[in-house]
C-alpha positions as CSV (number, residue, x, y, z in Angstrom):
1,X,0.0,0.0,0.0
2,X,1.2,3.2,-1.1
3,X,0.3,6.7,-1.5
4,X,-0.2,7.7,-5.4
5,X,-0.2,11.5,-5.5
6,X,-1.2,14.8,-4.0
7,X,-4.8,15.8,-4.4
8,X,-5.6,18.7,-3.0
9,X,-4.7,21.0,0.3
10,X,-7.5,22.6,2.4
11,X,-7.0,25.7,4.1
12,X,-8.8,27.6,6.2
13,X,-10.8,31.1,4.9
14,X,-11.6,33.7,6.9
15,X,-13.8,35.4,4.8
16,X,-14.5,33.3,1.9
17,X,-15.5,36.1,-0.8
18,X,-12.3,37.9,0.0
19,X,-9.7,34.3,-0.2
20,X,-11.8,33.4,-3.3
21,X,-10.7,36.6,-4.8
22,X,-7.2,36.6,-4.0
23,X,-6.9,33.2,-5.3
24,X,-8.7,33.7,-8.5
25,X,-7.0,36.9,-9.2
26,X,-3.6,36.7,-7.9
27,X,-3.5,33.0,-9.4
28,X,-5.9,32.6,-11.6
29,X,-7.6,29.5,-10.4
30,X,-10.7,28.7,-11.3
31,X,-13.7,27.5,-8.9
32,X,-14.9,24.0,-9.3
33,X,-18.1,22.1,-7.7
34,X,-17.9,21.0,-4.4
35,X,-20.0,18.9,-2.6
36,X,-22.1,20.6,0.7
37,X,-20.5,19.9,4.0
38,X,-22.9,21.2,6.4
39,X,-20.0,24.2,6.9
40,X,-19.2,26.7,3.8
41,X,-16.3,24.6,1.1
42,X,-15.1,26.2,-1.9
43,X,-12.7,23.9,-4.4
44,X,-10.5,26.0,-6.8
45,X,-8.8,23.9,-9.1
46,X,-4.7,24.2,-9.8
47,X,-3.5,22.5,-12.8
48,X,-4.3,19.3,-12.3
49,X,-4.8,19.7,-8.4
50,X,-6.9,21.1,-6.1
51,X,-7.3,23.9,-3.1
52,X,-10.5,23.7,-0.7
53,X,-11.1,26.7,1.3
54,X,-13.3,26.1,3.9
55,X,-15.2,28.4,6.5
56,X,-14.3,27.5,10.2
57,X,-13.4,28.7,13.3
58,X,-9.6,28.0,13.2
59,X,-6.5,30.5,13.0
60,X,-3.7,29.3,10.2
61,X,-1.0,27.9,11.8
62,X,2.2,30.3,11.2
63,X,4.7,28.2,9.4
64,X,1.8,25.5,7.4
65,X,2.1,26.5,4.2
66,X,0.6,25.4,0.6
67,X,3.3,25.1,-2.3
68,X,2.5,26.7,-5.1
69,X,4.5,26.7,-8.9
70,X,3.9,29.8,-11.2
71,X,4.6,30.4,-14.6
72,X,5.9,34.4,-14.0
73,X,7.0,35.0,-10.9
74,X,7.7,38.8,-11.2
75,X,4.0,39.4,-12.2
76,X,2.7,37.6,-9.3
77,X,5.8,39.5,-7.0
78,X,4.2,42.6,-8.4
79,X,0.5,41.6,-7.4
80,X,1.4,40.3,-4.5
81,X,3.3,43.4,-3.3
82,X,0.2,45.6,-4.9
83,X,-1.8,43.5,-2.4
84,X,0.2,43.9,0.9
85,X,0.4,40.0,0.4
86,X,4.3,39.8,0.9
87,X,5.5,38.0,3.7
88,X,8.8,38.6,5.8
89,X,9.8,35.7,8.6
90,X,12.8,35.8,10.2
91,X,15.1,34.3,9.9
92,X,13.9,33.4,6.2
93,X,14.2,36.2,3.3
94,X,11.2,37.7,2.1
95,X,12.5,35.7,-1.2
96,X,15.6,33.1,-2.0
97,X,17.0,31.9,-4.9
98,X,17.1,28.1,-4.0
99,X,20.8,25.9,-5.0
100,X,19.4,24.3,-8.4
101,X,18.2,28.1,-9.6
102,X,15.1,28.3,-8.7
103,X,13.3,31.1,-7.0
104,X,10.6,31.5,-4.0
105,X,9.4,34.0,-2.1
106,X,6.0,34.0,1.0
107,X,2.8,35.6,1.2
108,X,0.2,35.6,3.2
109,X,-3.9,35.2,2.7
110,X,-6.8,37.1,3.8
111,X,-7.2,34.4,6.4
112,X,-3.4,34.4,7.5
113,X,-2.6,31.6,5.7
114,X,1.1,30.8,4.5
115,X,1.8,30.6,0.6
116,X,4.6,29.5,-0.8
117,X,5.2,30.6,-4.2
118,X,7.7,29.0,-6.7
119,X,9.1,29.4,-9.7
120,X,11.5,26.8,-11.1
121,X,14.4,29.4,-13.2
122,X,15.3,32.3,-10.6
123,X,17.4,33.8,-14.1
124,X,13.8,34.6,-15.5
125,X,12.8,37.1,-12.6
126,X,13.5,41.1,-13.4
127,X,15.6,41.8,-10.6
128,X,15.1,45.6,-10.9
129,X,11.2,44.8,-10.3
130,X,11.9,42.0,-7.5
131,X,14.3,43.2,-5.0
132,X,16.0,41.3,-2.3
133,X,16.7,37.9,-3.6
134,X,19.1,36.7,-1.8
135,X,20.8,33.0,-2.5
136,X,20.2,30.4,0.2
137,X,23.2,29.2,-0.2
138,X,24.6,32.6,0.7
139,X,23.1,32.9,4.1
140,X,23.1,29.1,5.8
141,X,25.6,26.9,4.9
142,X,24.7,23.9,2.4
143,X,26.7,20.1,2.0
144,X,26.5,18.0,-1.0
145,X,23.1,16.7,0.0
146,X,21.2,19.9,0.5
147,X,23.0,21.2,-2.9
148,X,21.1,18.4,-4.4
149,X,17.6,20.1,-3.4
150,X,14.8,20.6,-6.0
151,X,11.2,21.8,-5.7
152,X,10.8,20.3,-9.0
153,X,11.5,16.6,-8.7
154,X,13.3,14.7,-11.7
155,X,11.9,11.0,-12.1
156,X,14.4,9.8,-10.1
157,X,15.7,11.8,-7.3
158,X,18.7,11.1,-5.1
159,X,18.6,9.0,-2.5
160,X,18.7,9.8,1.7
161,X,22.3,8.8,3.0
């Protein structure tokens, strides 16, 4: 028995009018049916995933965070910023360029919740529009292993030691 894939993430939305909007415009997901839960549940779909926001008396835990791949991450930088989205937490950059070249920075919801948002070519971003990027690499110290890391798996990735 084994796990086949990722489905979706569900996350929690303060105000769901407001987190479907910031979804749908800042990423352009699109809403898809959901079945009624006896609470408020919205499905957005992402690629060939999903996101459920749903309505409930929780706060978003600080460091829980949803992963999420773009195809122009200075756009979505400049949205994002536009929004009051951007997310600084010591001791993490607001944005890092990761050790195989690609690029992420945080944001944060309407409802508080954590968003990762990647991009897999860090050479691609306008660095006179997206300030700040610092390497990774630059500020903690990396071994063979962590120089290895990738958000965006090959088919076969390296092995644990």
């Amino acid at each position: 028995m084994a796990a086949t894939g990722l489905n979706h993430v569900s996350i929690s939305a303060d105000d769901m009018g407001e987190s479907l909007r910031f979804y749908e415009e800042l990423f352009g997901m699109e809403r898809v049916p959901s079945p009624e839960y006896g609470f408020h549940v919205e499905w957005l779909r992402v690629g060939d995933l999903q996101l459920h926001l749903f309505a409930r008396d929780a706060d978003a835990p600080k460091y829980h965070h949803v992963g999420l791949t773009v195809d122009d991450f200075t756009a979505v930088y400049v949205k994002a910023r536009e929004l009051g989205a951007l997310e600084h937490m010591p001791p993490f950059a607001q944005i890092y360029e990761l050790p195989d070249g690609g690029i992420q920075m945080y944001l944060r919801d309407p409802a508080g919740n954590l968003i990762e948002v990647d991009h897999p070519d860090a050479s691609t971003v306008d660095r006179t529009v997206v300030t700040g990027v610092r390497r990774i690499a630059d500020a903690v110290p990396q071994d063979e292993w962590n120089l290895q890391a990738t958000l965006f798996l090959p088919r076969e990735a390296p092995v644990a030691p």
